[in-house]
SELORO-621715 format. One record per residue (C-alpha): chain; residue in one letter; residue number from 1; x, y, z. Coordinates in steps of 0.2 Angstrom, whole numbers, plus 5000, padded with zeros to 4 digits. Layout:
BEGIN
{loke:A&semar:A&nuvex:NUM&px:X&py:Y&pz:Z} .
...
END
This chain:
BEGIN
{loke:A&semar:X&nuvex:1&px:4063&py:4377&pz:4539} .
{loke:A&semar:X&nuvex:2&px:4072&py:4373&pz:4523} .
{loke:A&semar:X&nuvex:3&px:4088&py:4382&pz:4528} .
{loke:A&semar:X&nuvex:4&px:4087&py:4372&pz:4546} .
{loke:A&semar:X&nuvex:5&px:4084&py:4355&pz:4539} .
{loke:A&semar:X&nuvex:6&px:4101&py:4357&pz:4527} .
{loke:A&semar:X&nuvex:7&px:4112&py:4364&pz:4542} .
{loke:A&semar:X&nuvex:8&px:4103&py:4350&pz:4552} .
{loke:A&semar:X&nuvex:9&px:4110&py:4338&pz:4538} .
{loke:A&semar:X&nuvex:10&px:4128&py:4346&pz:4536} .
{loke:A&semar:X&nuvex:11&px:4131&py:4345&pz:4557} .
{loke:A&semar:X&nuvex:12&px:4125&py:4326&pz:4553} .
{loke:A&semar:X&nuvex:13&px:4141&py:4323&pz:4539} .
{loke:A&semar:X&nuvex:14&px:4154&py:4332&pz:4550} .
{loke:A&semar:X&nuvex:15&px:4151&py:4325&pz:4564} .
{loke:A&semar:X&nuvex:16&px:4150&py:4306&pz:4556} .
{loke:A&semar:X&nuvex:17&px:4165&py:4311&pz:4549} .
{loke:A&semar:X&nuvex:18&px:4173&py:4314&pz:4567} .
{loke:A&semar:X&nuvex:19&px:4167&py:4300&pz:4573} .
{loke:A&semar:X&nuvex:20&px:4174&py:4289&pz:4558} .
{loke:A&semar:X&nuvex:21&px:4191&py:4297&pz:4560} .
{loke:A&semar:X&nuvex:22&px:4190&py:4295&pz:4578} .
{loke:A&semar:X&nuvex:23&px:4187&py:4275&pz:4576} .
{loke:A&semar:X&nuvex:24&px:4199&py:4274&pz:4562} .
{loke:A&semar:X&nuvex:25&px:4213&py:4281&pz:4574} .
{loke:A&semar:X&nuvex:26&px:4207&py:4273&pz:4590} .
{loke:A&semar:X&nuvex:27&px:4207&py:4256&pz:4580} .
{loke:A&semar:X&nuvex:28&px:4226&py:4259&pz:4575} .
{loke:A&semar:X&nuvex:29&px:4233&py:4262&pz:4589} .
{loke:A&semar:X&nuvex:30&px:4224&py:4248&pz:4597} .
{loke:A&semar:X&nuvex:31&px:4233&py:4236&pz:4581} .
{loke:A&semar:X&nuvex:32&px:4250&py:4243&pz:4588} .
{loke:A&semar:X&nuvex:33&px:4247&py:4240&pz:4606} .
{loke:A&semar:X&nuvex:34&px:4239&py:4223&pz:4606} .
{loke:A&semar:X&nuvex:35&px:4250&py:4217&pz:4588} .
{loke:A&semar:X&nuvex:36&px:4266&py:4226&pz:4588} .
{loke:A&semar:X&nuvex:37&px:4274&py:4227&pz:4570} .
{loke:A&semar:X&nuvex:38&px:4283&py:4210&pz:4567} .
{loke:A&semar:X&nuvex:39&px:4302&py:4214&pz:4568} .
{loke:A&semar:X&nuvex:40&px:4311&py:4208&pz:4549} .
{loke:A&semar:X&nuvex:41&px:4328&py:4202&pz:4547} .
{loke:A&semar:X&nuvex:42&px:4335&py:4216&pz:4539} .
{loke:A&semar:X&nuvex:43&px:4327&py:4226&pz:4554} .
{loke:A&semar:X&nuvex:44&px:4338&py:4215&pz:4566} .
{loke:A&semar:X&nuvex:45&px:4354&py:4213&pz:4554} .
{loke:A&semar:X&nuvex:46&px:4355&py:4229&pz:4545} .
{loke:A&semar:X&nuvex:47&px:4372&py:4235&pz:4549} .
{loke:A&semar:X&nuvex:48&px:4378&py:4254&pz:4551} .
{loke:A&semar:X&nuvex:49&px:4395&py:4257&pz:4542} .
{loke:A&semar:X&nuvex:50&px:4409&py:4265&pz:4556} .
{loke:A&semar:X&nuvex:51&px:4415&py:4281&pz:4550} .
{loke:A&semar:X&nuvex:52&px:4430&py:4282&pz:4536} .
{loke:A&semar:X&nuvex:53&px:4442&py:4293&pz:4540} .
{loke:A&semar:X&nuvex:54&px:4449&py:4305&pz:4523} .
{loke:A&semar:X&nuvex:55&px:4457&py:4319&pz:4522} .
{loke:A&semar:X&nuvex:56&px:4443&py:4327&pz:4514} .
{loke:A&semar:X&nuvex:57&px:4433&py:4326&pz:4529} .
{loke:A&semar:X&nuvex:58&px:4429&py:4343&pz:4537} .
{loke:A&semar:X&nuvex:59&px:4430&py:4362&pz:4534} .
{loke:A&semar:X&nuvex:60&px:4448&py:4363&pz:4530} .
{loke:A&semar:X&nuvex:61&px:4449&py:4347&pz:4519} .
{loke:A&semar:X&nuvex:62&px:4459&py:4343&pz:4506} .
{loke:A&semar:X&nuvex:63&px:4460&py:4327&pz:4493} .
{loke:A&semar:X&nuvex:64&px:4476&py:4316&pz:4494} .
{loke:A&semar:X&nuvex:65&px:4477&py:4317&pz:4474} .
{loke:A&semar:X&nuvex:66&px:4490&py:4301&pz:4476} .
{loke:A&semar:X&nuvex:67&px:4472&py:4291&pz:4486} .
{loke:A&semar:X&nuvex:68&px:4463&py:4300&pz:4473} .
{loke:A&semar:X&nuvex:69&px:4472&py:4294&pz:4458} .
{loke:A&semar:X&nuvex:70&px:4471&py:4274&pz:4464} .
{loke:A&semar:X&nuvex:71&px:4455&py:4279&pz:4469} .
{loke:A&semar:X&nuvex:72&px:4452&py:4281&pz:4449} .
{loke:A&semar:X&nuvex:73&px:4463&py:4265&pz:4444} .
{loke:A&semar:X&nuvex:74&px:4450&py:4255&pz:4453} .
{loke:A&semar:X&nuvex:75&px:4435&py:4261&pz:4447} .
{loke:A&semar:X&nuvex:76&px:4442&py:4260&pz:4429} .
{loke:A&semar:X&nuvex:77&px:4451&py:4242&pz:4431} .
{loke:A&semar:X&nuvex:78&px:4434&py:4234&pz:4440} .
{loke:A&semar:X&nuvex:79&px:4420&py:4244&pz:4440} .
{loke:A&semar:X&nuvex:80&px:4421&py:4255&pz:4426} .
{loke:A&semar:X&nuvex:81&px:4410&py:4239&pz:4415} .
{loke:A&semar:X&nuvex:82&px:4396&py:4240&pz:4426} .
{loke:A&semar:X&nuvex:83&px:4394&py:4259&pz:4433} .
{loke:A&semar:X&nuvex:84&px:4395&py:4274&pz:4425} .
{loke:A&semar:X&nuvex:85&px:4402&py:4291&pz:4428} .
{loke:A&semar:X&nuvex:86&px:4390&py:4300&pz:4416} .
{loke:A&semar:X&nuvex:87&px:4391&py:4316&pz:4426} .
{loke:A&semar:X&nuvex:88&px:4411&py:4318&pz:4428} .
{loke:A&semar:X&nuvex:89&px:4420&py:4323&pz:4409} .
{loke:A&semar:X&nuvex:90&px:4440&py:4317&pz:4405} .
{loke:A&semar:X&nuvex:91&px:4448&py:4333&pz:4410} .
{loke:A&semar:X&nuvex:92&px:4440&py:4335&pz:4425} .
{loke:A&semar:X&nuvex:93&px:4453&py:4323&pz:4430} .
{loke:A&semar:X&nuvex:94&px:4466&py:4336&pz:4429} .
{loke:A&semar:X&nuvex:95&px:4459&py:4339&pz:4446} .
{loke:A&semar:X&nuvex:96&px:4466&py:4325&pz:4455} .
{loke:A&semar:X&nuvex:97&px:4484&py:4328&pz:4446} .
{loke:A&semar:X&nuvex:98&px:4485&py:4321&pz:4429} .
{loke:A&semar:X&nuvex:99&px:4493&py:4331&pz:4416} .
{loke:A&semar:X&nuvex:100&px:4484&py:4335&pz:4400} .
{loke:A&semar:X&nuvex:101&px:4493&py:4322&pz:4391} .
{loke:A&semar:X&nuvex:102&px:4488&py:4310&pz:4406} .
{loke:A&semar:X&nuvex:103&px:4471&py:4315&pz:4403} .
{loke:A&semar:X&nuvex:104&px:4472&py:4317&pz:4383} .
{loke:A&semar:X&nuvex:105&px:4479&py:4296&pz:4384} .
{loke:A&semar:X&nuvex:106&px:4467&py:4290&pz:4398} .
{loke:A&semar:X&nuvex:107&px:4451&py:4296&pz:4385} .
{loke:A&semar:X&nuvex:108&px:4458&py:4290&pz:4370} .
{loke:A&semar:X&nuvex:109&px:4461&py:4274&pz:4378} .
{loke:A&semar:X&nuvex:110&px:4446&py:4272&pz:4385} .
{loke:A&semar:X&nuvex:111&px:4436&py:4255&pz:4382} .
{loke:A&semar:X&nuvex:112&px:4420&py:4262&pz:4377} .
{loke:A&semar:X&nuvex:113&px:4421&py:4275&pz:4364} .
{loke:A&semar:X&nuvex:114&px:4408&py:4288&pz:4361} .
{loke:A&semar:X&nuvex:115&px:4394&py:4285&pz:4349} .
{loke:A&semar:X&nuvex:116&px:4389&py:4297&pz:4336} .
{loke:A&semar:X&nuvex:117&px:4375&py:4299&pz:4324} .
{loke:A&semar:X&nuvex:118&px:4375&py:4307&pz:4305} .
{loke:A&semar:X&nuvex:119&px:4358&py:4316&pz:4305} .
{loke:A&semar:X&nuvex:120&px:4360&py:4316&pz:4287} .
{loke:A&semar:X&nuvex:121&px:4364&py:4296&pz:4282} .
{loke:A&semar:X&nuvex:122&px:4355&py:4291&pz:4297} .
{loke:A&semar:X&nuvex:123&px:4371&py:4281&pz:4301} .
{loke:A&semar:X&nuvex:124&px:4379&py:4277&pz:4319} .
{loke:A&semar:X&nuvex:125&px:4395&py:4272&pz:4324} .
{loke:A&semar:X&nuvex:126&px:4409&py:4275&pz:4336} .
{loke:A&semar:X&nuvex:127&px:4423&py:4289&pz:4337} .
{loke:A&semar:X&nuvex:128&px:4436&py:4289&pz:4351} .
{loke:A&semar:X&nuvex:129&px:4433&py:4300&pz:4368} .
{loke:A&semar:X&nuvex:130&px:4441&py:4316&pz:4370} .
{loke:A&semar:X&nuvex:131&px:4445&py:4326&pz:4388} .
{loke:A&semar:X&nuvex:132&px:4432&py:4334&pz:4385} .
{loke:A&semar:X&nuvex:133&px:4420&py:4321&pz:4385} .
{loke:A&semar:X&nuvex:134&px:4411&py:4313&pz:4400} .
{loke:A&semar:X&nuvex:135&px:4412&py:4296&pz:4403} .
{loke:A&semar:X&nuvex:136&px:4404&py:4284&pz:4389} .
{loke:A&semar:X&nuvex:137&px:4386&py:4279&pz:4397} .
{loke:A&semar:X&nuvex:138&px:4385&py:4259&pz:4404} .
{loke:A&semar:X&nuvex:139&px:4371&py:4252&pz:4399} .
{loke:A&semar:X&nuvex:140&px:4364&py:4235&pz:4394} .
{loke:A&semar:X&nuvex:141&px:4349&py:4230&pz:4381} .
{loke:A&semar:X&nuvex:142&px:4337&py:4224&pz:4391} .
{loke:A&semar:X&nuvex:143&px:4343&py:4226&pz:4409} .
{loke:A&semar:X&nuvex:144&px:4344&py:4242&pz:4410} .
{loke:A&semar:X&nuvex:145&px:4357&py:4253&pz:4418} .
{loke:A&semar:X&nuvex:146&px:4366&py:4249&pz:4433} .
{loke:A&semar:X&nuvex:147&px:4367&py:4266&pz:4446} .
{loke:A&semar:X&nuvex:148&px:4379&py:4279&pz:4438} .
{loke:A&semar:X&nuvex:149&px:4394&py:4283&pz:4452} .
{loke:A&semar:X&nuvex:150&px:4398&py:4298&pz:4448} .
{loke:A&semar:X&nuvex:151&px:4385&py:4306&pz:4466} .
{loke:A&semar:X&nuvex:152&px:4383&py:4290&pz:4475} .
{loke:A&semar:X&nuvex:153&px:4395&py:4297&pz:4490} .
{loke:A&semar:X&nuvex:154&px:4382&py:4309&pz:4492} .
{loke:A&semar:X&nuvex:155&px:4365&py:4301&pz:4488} .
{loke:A&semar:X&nuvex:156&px:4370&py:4287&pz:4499} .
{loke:A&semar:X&nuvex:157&px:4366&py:4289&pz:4521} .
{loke:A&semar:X&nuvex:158&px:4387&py:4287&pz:4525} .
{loke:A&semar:X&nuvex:159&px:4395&py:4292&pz:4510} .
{loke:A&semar:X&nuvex:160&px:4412&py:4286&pz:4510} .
{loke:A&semar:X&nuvex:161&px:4409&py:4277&pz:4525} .
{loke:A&semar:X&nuvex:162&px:4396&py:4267&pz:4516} .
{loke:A&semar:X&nuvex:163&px:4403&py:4262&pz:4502} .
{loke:A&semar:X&nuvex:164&px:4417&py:4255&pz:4510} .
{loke:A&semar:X&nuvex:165&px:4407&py:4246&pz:4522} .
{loke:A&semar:X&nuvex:166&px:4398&py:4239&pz:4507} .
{loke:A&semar:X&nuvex:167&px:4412&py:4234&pz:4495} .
{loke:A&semar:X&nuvex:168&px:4421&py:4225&pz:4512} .
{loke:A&semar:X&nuvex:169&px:4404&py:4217&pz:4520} .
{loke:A&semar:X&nuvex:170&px:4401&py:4203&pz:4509} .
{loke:A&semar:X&nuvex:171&px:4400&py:4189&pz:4519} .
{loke:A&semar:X&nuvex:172&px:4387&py:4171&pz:4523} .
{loke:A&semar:X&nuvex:173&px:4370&py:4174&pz:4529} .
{loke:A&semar:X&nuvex:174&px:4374&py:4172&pz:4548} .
{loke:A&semar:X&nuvex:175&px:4369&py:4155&pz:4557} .
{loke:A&semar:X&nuvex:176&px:4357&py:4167&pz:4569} .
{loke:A&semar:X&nuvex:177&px:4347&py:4176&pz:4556} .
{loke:A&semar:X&nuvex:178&px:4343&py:4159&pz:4546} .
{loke:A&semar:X&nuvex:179&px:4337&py:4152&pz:4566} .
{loke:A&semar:X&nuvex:180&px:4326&py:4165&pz:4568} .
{loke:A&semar:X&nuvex:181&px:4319&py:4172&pz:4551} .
{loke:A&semar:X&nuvex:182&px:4320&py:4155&pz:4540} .
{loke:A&semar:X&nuvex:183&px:4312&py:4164&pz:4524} .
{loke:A&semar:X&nuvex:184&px:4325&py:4175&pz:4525} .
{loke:A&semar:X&nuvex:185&px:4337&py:4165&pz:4516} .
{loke:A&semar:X&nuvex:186&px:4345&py:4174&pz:4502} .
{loke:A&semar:X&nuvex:187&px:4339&py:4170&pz:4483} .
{loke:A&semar:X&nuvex:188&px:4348&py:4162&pz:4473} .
{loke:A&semar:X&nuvex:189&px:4357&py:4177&pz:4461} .
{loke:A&semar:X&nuvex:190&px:4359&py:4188&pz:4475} .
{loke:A&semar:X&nuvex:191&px:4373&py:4191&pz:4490} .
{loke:A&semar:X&nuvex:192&px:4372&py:4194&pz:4506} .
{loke:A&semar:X&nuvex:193&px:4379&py:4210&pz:4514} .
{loke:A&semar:X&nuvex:194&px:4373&py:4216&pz:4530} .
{loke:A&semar:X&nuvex:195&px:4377&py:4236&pz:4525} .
{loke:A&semar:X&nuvex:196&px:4364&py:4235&pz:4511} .
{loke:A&semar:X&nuvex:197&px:4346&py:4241&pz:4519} .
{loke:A&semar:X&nuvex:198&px:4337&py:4225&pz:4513} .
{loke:A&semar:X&nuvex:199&px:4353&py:4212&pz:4517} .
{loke:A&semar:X&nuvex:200&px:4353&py:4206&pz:4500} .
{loke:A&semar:X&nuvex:201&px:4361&py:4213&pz:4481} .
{loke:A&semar:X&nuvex:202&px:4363&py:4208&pz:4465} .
{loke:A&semar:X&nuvex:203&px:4381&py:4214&pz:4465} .
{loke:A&semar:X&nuvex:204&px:4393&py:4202&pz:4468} .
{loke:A&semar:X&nuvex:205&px:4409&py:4207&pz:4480} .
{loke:A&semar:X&nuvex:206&px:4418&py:4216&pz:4467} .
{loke:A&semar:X&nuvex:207&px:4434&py:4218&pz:4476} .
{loke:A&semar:X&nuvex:208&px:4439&py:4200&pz:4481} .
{loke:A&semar:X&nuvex:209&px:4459&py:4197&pz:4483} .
{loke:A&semar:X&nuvex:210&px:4473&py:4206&pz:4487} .
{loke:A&semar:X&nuvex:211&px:4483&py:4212&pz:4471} .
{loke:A&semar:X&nuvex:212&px:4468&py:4213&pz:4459} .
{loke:A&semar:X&nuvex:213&px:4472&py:4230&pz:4456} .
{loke:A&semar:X&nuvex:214&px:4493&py:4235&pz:4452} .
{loke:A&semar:X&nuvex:215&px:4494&py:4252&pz:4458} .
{loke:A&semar:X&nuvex:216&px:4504&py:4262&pz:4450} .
{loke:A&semar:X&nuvex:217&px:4513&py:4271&pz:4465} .
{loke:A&semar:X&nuvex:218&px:4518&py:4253&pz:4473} .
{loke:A&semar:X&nuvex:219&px:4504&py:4255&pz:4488} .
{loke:A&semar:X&nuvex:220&px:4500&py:4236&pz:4492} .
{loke:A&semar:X&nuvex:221&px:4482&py:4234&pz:4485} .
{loke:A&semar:X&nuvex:222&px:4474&py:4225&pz:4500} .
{loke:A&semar:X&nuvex:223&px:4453&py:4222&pz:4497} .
{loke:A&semar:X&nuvex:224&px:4451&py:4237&pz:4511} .
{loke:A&semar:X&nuvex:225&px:4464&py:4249&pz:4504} .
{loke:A&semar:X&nuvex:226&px:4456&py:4246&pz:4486} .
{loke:A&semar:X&nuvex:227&px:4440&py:4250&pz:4495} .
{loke:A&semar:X&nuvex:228&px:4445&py:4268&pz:4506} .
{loke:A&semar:X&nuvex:229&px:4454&py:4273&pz:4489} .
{loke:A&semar:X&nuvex:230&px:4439&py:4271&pz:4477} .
{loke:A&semar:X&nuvex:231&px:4427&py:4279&pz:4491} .
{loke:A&semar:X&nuvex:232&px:4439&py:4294&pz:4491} .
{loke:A&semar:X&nuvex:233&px:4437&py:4294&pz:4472} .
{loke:A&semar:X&nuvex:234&px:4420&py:4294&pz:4473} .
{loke:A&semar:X&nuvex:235&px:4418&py:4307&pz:4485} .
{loke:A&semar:X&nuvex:236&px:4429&py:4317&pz:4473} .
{loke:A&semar:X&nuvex:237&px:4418&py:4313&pz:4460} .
{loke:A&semar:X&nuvex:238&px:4402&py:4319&pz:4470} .
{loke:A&semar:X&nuvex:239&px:4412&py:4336&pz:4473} .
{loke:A&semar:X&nuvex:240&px:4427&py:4339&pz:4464} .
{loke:A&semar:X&nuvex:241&px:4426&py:4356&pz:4469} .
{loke:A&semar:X&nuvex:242&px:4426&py:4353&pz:4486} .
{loke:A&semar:X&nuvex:243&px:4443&py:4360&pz:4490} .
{loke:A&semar:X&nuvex:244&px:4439&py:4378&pz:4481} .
{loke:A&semar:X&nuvex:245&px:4423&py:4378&pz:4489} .
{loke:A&semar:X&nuvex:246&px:4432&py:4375&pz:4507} .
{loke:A&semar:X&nuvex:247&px:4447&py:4389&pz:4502} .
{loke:A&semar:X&nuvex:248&px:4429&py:4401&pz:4497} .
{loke:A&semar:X&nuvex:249&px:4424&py:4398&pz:4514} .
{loke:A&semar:X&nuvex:250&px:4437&py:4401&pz:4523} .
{loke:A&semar:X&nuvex:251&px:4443&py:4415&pz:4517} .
{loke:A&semar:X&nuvex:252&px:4421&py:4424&pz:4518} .
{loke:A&semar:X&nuvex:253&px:4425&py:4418&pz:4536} .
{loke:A&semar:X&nuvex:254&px:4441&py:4428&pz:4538} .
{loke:A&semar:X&nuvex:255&px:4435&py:4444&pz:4528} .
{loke:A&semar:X&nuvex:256&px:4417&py:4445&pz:4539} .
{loke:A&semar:X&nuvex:257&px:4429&py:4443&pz:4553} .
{loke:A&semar:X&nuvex:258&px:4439&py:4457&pz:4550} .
{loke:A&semar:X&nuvex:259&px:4425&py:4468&pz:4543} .
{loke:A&semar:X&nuvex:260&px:4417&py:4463&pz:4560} .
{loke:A&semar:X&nuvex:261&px:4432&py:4473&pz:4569} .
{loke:A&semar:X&nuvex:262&px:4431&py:4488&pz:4554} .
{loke:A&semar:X&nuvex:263&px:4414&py:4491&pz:4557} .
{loke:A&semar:X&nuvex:264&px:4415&py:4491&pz:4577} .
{loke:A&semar:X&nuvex:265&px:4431&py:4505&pz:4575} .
{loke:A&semar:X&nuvex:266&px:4422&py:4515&pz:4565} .
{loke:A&semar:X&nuvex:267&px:4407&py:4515&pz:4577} .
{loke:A&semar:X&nuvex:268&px:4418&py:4518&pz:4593} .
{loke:A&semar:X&nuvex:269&px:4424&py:4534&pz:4581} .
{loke:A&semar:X&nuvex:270&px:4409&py:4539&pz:4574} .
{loke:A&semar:X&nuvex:271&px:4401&py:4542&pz:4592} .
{loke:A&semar:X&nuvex:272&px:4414&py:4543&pz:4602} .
{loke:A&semar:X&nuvex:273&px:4411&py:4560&pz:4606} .
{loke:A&semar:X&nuvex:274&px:4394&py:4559&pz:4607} .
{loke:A&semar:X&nuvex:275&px:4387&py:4559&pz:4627} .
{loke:A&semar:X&nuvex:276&px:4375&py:4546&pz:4632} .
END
């Protein structure tokens, strides 16, 4: 009677639990039907970046070391105080076609030097970067750290094609989206851009005018050519061995081919006296 009365009890639980399950579901989808999810502004607004075109793009890509280079300039000249690259070192830049005395001169003259500390004194202080350095660590007390660059092209949906979207979508809240979402209206300290998921960033535009940048190579520094240069950077930065990895592939392909043709030849002579 005992062992009844506990299965009795345990069929009770299971099936109250069916039935709560059963209610908890049946009241959701009822909430969708009758109350569909109110749509937000930054559902409505929330842009898709178009695809930028690189020459890194695909299987056979290669980096245009000269995109690459102004690519660079611009994240040292206008972004290099706010983000870091804490994951790409000085020499690394041979990469992209500086020369070691390029390289040796663009750590040495680096803005923020490396810190150091003397176990022994307890002393800190500053010594100049090497090449074989990474780049110093942005930070400021109290606010944190602003996101390190150095794998944004691949933690970002888009990549290249999103930063550049981003650096050239700033722009005024549209008339529309103030009509019909009113307490969408960006804060005050923020900016408006239509790429960024939730419309609103505390970046400002950091690339504003024409000319803000002096390339080296005489290419006319428009706010979109600055922004296609510095996303290639940045993709190089994400994968600077992109074009060894592409040349590793290619050349797998091309040996599984032919051992693809090896092995068949040695089948058709192996059994080719052999009667089926």
């Amino acid at each position: 009677m005992s062992a009844l009365f506990v299965k009795s009890i345990k069929f009770l639980i299971g099936g109250a639990f069916v039935v709560a399950l059963f209610l908890a579901l049946w009241t959701t989808v009822a909430g969708m039907i009758n109350e569909p999810a109110a749509e937000t502004a930054a559902e409505e607004f929330h842009l898709k970046p178009e695809h930028l075109a690189l020459q890194s793009d695909g299987p056979f890509g290669t980096f245009d070391e000269q995109q690459v280079q102004r690519g660079f300039q611009v994240y040292k000249e206008v972004c290099a105080a706010c983000h870091s690259l804490s994951l790409v070192s000085f020499r690394e830049l041979e990469g992209i076609g500086y020369t070691e005395a390029q390289v040796k001169a663009i750590a040495t003259g680096w803005t923020t030097p490396q810190p150091t500390f003397d176990p022994k004194t307890g002393d800190r202080g500053e010594r100049p970067n090497t090449p074989a350095d990474r780049f110093p660590h942005v930070y400021y007390p109290g606010q944190g750290s602003p996101p390190d660059l150095s794998l944004i092209a691949k933690a970002r949906e888009g990549g290249a094609s999103y930063i550049h979207a981003l650096l050239t979508g700033y722009q005024a809240q549209p008339a529309e989206l103030l009509e019909k979402f009113p307490d969408a209206k960006t804060p005050e300290g923020l900016h408006y851009n239509p790429y960024f998921a939730n419309l609103n960033l505390a970046m400002p535009a950091p690339l504003t005018s024409e000319g803000q940048v002096q390339y080296l190579d005489g290419t006319r520094a428009t706010v979109d050519q600055m922004s296609k240069d510095v996303s290639a950077f940045l993709v190089w930065t994400a994968e600077p061995t992109l074009e060894k990895r592409h040349a590793v592939g290619f050349a797998t392909i091309l040996f599984l081919i032919a051992l693809l043709f090896l092995t068949f030849g040695a089948y058709r002579s192996v059994w080719a006296g052999v009667k089926h």
